[in-house]
C-alpha positions as a printed NumPy array, in Angstrom:
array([[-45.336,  79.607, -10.577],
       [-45.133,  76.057,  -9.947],
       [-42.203,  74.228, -11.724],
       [-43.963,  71.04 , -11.917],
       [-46.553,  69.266, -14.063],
       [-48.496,  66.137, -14.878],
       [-47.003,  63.75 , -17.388],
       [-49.991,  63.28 , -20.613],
       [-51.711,  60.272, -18.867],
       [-53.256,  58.919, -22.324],
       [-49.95 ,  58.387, -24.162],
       [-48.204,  55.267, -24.331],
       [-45.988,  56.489, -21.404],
       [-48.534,  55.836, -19.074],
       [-47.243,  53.14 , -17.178],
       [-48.213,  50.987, -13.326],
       [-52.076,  51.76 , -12.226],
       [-53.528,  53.47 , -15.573],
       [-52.024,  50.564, -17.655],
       [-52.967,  47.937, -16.02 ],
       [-56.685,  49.309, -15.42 ],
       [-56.668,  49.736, -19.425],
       [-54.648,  46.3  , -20.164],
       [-57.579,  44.682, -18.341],
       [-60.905,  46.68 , -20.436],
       [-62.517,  47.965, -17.957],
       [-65.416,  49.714, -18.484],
       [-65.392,  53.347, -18.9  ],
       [-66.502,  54.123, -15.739],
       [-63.395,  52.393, -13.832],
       [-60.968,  53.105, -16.49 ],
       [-61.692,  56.864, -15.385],
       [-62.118,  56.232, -11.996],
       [-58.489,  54.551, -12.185],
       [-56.745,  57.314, -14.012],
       [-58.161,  59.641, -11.583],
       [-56.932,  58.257,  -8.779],
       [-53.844,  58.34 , -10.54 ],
       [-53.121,  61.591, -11.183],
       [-55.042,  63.197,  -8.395],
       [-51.924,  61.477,  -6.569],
       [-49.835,  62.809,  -8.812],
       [-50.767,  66.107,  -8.543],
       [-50.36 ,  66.133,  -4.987],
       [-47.373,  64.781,  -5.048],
       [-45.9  ,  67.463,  -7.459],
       [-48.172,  70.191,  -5.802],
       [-46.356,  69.362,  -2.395],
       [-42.683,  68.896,  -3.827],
       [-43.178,  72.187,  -5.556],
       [-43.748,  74.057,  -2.274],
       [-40.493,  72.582,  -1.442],
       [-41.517,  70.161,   1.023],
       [-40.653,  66.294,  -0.453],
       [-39.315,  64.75 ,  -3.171],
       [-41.577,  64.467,  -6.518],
       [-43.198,  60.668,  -5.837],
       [-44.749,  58.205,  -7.901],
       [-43.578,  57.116, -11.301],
       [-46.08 ,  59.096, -13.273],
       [-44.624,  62.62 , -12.265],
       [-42.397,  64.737, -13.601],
       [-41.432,  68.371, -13.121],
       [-42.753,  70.757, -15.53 ],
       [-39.306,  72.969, -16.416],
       [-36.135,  72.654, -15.272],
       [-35.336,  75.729, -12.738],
       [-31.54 ,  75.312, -12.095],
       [-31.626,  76.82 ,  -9.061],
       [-34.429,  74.78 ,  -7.363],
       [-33.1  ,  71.921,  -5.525],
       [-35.825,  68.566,  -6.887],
       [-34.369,  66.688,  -3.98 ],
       [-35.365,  67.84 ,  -0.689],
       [-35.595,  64.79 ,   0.985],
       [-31.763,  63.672,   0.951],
       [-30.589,  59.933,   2.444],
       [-27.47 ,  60.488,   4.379],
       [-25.447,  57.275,   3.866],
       [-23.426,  56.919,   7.411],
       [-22.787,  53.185,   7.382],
       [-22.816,  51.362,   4.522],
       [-19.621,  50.437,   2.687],
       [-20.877,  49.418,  -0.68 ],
       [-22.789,  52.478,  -2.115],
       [-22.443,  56.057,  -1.352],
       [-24.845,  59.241,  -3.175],
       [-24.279,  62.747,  -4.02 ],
       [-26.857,  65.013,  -4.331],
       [-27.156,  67.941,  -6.987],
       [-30.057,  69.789,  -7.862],
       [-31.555,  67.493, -10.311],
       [-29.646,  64.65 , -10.111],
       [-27.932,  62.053,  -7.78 ],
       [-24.901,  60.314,  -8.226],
       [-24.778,  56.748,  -6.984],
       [-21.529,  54.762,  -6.841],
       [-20.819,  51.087,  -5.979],
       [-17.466,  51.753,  -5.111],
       [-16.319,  47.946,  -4.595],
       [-17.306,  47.065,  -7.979],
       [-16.826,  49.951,  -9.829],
       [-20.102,  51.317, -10.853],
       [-21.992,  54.476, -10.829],
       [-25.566,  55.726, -11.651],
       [-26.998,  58.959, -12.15 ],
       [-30.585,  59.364, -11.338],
       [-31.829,  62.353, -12.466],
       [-35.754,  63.875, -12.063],
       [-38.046,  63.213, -14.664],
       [-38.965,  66.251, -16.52 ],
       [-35.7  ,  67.806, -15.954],
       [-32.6  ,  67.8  , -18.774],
       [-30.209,  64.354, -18.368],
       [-26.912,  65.93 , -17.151],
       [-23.96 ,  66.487, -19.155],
       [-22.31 ,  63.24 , -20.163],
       [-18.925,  64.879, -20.443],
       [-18.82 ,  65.552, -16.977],
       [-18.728,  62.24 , -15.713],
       [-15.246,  60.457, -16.686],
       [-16.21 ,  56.996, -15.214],
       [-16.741,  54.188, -18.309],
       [-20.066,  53.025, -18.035],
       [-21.856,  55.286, -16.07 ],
       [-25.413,  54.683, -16.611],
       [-28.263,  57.28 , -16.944],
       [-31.811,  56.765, -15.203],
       [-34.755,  59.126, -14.994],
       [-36.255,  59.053, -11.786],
       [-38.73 ,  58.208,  -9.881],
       [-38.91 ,  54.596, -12.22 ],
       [-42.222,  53.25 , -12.695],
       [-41.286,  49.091, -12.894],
       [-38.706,  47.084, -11.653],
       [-37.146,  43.951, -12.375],
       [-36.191,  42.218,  -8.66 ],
       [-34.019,  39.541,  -9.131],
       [-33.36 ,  38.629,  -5.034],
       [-36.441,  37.207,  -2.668],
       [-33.992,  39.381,  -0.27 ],
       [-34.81 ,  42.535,  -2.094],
       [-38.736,  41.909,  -2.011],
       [-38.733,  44.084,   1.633],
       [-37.025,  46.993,   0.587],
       [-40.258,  47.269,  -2.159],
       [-42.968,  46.46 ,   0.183],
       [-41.615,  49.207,   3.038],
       [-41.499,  51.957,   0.54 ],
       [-44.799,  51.522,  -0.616],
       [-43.53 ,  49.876,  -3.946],
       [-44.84 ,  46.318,  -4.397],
       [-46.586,  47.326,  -7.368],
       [-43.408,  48.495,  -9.099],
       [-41.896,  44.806,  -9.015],
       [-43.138,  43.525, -12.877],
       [-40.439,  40.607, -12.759],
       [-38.618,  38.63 , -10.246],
       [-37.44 ,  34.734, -10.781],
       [-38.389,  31.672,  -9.46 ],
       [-42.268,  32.729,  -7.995],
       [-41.865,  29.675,  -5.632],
       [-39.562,  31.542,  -3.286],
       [-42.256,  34.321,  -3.065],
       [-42.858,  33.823,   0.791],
       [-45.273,  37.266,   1.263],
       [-48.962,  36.484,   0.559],
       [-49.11 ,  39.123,  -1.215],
       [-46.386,  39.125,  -4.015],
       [-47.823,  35.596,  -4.593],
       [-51.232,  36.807,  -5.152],
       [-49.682,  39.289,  -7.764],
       [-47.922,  36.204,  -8.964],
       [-50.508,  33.728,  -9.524],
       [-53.328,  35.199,  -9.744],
       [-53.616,  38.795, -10.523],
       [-50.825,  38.623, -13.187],
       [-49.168,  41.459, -11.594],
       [-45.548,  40.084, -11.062],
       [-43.785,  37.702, -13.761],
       [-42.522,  35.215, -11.475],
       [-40.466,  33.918, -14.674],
       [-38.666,  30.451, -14.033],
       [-36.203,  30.511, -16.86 ],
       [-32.741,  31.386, -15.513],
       [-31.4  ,  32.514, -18.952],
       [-32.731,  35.824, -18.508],
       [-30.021,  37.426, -21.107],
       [-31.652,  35.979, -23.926],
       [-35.399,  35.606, -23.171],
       [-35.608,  38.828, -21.667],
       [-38.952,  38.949, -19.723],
       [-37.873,  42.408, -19.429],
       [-38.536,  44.178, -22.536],
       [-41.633,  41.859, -22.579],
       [-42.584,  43.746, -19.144],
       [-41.278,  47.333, -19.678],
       [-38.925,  47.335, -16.97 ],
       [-37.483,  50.486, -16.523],
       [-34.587,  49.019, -14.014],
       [-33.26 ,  45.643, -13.286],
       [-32.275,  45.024,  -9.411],
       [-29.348,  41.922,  -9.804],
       [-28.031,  39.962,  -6.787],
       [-24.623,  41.437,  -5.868],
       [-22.903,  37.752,  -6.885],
       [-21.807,  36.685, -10.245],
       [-25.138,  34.833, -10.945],
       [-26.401,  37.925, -13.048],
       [-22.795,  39.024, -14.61 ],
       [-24.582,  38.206, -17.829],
       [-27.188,  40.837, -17.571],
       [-25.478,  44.004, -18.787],
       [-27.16 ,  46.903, -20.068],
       [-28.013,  47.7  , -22.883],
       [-27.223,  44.199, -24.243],
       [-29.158,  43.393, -27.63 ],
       [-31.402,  40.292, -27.389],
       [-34.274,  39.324, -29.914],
       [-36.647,  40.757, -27.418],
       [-34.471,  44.072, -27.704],
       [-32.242,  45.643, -25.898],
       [-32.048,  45.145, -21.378],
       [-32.938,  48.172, -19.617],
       [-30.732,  49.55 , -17.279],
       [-29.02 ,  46.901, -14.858],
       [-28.141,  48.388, -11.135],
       [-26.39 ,  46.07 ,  -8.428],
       [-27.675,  45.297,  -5.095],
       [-24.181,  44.92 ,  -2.899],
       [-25.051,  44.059,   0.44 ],
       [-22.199,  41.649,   0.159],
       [-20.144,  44.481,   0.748],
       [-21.385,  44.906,   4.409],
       [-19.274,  43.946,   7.001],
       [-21.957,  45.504,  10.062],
       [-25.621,  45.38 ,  10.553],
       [-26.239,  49.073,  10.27 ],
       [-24.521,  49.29 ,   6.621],
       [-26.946,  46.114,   5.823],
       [-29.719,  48.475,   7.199],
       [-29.334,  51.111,   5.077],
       [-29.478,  49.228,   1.402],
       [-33.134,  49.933,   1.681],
       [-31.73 ,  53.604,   1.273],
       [-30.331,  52.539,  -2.12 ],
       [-33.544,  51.285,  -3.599],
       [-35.476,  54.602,  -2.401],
       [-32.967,  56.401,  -4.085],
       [-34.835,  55.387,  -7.242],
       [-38.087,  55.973,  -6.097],
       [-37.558,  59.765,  -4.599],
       [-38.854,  57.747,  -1.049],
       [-35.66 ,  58.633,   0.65 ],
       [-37.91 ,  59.932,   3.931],
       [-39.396,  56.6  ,   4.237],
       [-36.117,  54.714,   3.87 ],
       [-33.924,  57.279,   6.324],
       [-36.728,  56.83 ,   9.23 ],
       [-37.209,  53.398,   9.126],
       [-33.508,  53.124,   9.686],
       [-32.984,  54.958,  11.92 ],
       [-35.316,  53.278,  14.106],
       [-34.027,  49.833,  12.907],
       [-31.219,  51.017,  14.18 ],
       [-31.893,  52.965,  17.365],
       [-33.443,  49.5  ,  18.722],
       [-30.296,  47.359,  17.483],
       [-28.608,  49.659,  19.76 ],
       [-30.854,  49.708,  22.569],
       [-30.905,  45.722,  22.634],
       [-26.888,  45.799,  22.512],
       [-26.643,  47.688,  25.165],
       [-29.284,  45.982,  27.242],
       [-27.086,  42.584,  27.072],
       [-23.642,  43.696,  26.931],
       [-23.038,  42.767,  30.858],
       [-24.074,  38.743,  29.728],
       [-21.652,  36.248,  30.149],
       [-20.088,  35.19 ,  27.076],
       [-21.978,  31.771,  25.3  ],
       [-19.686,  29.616,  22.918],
       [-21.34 ,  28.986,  19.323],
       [-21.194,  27.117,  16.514],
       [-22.692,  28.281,  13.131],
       [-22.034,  25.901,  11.039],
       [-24.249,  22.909,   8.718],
       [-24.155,  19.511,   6.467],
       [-24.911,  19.146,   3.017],
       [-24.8  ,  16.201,   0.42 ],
       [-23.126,  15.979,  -2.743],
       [-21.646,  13.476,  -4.826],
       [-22.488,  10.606,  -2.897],
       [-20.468,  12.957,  -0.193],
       [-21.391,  15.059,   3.677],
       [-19.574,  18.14 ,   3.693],
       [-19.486,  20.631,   6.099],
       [-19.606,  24.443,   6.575],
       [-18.972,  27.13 ,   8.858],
       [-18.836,  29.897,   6.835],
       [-20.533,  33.541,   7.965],
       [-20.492,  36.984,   6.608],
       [-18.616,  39.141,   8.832],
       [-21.125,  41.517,   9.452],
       [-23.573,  38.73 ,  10.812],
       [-21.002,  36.948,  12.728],
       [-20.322,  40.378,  14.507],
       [-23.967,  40.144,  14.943],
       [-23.581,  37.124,  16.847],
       [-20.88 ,  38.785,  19.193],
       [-23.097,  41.875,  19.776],
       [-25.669,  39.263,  21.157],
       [-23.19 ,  38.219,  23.863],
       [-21.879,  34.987,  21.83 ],
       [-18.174,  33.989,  20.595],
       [-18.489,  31.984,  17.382],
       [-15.916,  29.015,  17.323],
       [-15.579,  28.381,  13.687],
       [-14.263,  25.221,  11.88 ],
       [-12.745,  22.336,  13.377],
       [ -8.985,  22.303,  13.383],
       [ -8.082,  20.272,  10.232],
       [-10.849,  21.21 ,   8.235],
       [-10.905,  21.434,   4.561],
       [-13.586,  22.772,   2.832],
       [-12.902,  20.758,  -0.237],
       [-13.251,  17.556,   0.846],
       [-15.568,  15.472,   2.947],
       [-16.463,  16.531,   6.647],
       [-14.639,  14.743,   9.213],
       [-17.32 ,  13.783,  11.624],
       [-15.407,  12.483,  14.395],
       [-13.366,  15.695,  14.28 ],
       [-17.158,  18.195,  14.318],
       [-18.408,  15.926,  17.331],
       [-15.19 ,  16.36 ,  19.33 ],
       [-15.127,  20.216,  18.138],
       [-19.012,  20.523,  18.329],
       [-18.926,  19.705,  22.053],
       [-17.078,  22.669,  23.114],
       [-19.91 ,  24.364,  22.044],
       [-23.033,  25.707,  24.173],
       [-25.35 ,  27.12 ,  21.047],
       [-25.53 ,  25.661,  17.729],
       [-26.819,  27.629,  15.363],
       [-27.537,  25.119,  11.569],
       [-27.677,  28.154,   9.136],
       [-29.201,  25.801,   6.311],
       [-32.4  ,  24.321,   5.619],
       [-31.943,  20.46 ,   5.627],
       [-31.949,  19.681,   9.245],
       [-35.469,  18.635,   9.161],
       [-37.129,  15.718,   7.063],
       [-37.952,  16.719,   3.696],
       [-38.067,  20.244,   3.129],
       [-38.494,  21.697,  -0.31 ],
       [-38.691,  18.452,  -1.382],
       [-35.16 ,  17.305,  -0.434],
       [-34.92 ,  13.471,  -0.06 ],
       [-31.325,  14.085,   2.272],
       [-31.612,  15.883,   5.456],
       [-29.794,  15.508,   9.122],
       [-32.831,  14.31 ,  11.077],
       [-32.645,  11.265,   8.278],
       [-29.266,  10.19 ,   7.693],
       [-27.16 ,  12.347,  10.406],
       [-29.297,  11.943,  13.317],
       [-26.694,   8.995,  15.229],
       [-23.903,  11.193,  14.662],
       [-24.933,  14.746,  15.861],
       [-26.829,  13.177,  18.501],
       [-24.61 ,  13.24 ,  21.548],
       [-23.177,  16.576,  21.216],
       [-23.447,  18.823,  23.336],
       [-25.966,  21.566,  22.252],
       [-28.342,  19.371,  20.464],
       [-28.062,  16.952,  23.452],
       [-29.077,  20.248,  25.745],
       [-31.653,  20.794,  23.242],
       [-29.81 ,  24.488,  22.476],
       [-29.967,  23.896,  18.447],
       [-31.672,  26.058,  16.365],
       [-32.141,  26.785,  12.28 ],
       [-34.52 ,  28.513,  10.494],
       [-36.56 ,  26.084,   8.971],
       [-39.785,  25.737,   7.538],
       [-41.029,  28.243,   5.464],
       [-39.126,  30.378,   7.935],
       [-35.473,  29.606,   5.686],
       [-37.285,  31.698,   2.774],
       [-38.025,  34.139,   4.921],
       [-34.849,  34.287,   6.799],
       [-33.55 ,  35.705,   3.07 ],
       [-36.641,  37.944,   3.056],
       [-38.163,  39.953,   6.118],
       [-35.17 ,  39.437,   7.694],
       [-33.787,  41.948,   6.183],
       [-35.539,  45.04 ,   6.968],
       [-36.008,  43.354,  10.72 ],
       [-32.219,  43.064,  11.389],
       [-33.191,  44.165,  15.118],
       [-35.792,  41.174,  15.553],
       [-32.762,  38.923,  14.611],
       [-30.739,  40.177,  17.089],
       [-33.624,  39.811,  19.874],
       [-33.661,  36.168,  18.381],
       [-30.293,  35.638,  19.034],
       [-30.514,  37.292,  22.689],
       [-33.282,  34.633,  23.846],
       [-30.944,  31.552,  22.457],
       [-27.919,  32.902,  24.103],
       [-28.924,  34.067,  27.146],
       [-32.645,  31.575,  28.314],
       [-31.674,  32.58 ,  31.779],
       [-31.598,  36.477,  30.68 ],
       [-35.208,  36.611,  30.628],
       [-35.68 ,  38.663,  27.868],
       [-39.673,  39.336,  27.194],
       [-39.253,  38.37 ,  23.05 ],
       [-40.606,  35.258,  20.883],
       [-38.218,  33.838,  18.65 ],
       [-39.329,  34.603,  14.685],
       [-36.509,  33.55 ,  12.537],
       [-34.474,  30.928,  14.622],
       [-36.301,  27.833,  15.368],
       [-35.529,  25.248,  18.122],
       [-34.864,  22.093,  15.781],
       [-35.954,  19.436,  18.267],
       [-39.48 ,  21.424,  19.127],
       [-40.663,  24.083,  16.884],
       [-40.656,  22.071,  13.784],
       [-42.596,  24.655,  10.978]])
């Protein structure tokens, strides 16, 4: 018989669809009509995981009883590149580790017994029935990984709704109520969480969220489970790929994730390939900023996008000999450096007048001095500006391959390669 079931839709468990069609008094008629739709999905779902076929989707199924010797996992993501989480599959449970930072999660399937926690020596290991209903996403660079798998729904909380760049998520935002786009940054203590039944918190892999721990008491009660997004870990584009691997992991969706990167990466490949034989373009990455009544300069990169930049035929040329990071940018030393350059690539968002209501940009107060060197000169500068910067942190992510075509067409004009530029913008034409 079938080892799976239908969670009891009309307790306070019911979470997602049902509760928001119920939250909102509809009438009868579409309350119904909503909770059917729910678990006729459901159903299927568990009707076509029990035959053995996927994983057990949707965060309103569960499995019936626990059969120890049926595997709940089918669908398995294979982790070959990344180098900041790694999974282990057993037959109810997965076991995520962040290995750089220490952490590990085990997801186990709804409906089945939490695993032993004796077995597990690791401090702080925490448990998470799967698949989870509502998430908390604390990144606008996490917001892709969602939408791919068929999740947007699932993201309750994220902070700071004005960096919502998809149409969508600000619709949720703003008008349907859907997604708490909460501008208070002391999460720890007003804890839109509890207020939102979050059932998992994705942080940013910096320090910015080292406050949110789990299980940490506030008035509104205690934070849900806390799990850490490490793409900082990455040092190539594949193992950036696959971190939308790591989210399905909590969603059972790991057939989704595992196909889409392949094929993310089977075209990064193919493009690398295609301009390998290209002559070798000089680059600087590098941009201004103002503060303190100071300009300061930067050329920092993560390594796995500067290798990105050398797999597109270029040779970054980094910092200007001299410089210190610390203090004000020598501009008569960046000119002299910046025109041994044949690219310039301005990884902020301030070369153009005004954006995001900044009252300091290049175009107003640098323009004399960046003027005669020699890629802005050539007109061969670009940034991603516009409302392109947001989503330079956003779709970029899950489009790692478009990049990389984007980077082709500024290296290599006379390459002819049939592609239009998305995320890097010439600065002197294609002002969004």
């Amino acid at each position: 018989s079938s080892q799976f079931w239908l969670k009891p839709f009309l307790s306070q468990e019911v979470r997602g669809p049902t509760a928001i069609a119920i939250g909102r008094r509809l009438q009868p008629p579409q309350a119904m009509s909503a909770l059917y739709s729910v678990v006729l999905g459901c159903f299927l779902s568990a009707m076509y995981s029990a035959w053995g076929a996927a994983n057990i989707i949707g965060g309103g199924c569960c499995a019936y009883m626990y059969n120890e010797s049926y595997d709940y996992f089918p669908d398995k993501a294979i982790v070959d590149f990344s180098a900041g989480f790694s999974v282990e599959y057993f037959p109810n449970y997965k076991v995520v580790t962040i290995p750089n930072r220490g952490e590990r999660y085990v997801l186990f399937q709804k409906g089945t017994p939490e695993p032993d926690h004796g077995q597990f020596a690791q401090m702080g290991t925490e448990y998470i029935p799967i698949p989870i209903e509502r998430a908390a996403v604390l990144s606008n660079a996490y917001f892709p990984y969602f939408e791919l798998l068929g999740e947007r729904r699932s993201m309750v909380v994220t902070t700071k709704y004005d960096y919502l760049n998809e149409p969508c998520l600000q619709k949720m935002a703003l008008e349907d109520g859907g997604l708490d786009g909460v501008t208070n940054r002391d999460l720890a203590s007003s804890n839109p969480f509890a207020t939102n039944n979050v059932d998992v918190i994705f942080r940013w892999s910096g320090s910015r969220d080292d406050d949110l721990v789990t299980g940490a008491n506030t008035t509104a009660g205690p934070l849900p489970p806390v799990v850490r997004v490490d793409t900082g870990a990455e040092t190539t584009a594949a193992g950036f790929m696959e971190w939308i691997e790591y989210v399905s992991l909590f969603f059972n969706r790991e057939r989704e994730a595992s196909r889409m990167v392949a094929e993310m990466k089977a075209r990064y490949d193919c493009v690398v390939s295609h301009v390998s034989l290209q002559p070798v373009v000089r680059v600087l990455y590098s941009s201004f900023s103002y503060r303190s009544g100071e300009v300061k300069c930067s050329f920092s990169d993560s390594t796995w996008h500067r290798r990105m930049v050398t797999q597109a035929g270029g040779e970054v040329i980094g910092e200007y000999p001299g410089y210190d990071s610390s203090g004000p940018c020598n501009m008569t030393a960046f000119r002299e450096h910046a025109e041994t350059a044949d690219v310039w690539l301005y990884k902020s968002n301030n070369f153009q007048e005004g954006r995001y209501g900044s009252t300091w940009s290049v175009m107003w107060n640098l323009s004399s001095e960046v003027a005669d060197v020699a890629p802005y000169r050539n007109g061969r500068t670009f940034d991603p500006n516009g409302n392109h910067f947001r989503d330079f942190w956003s779709s970029r992510v899950v489009q790692l391959d478009v990049e990389l075509e984007d980077l082709v067409v500024v290296l290599h004009p006379g390459f002819n390669y049939a592609h239009t530029r998305v995320y890097w913008l010439d600065v002197k034409r294609e002002v969004d």
